[in-house]
N, C-alpha and C positions, 0 to 999 in steps of 0.2 A: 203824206210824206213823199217828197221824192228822191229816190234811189236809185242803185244799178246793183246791180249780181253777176261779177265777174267771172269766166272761167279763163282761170289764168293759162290754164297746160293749151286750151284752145283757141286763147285770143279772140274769143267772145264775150260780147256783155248782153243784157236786157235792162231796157229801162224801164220803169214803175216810176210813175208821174198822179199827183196826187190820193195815193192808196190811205185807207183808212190806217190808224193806229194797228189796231185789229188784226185786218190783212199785212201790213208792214211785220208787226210780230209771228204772224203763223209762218210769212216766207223766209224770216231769219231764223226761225226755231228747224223748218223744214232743212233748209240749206245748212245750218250748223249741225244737224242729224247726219245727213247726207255725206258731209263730211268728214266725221265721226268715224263712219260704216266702211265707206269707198275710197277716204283720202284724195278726193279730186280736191283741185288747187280753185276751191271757189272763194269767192269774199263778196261782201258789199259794204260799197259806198256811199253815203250819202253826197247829195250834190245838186246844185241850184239848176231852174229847170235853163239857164242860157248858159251852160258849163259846154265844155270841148271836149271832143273825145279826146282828138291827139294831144291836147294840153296836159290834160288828166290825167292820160295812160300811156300815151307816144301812139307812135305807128303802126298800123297793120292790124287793127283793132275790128271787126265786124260786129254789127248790130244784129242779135236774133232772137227777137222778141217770140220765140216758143221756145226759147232755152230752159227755163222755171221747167215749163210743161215737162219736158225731154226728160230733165234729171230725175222727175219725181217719176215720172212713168217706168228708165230705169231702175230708178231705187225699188220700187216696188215690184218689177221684175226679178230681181233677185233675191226675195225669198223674205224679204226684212217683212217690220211689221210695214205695213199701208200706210203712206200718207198722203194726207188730203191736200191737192192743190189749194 
């Protein structure tokens, strides 16, 4: 599956470029938690691997592929249950 995982309030995204089924469901069920709990402004996308950022999303958009890592690190900093990258 290819995707991205936006944070909107930050104007960052991460791409995931062909993840398993599997992995694709563990980081929407993580990211749907997350947001749940904290209300940051995440989402994902699905999107073909020759798609635009600025087409997609417009302007001023940064790519930072340890985004995933960051959320889940602080999610789990603040006391919730653990979840697994």
């Amino acid at each position: 599956m290819n995707f991205i995982l936006r944070d909107n309030k930050n104007k960052v995204y991460q791409s995931f470029w062909g993840e398993s089924k599997e992995n694709e469901q563990r980081i929407a069920q993580n990211t749907k938690t997350i947001y749940l709990k904290t209300k940051q402004h995440l989402i994902i996308n699905y999107v073909t691997p020759n798609f635009d950022i600025e087409e997609h999303l417009g302007t001023g958009w940064k790519n930072d592929q340890e985004l995933y890592n960051r959320l889940i690190d602080h999610y789990n900093s603040l006391e919730y249950e653990n979840l697994k990258p």
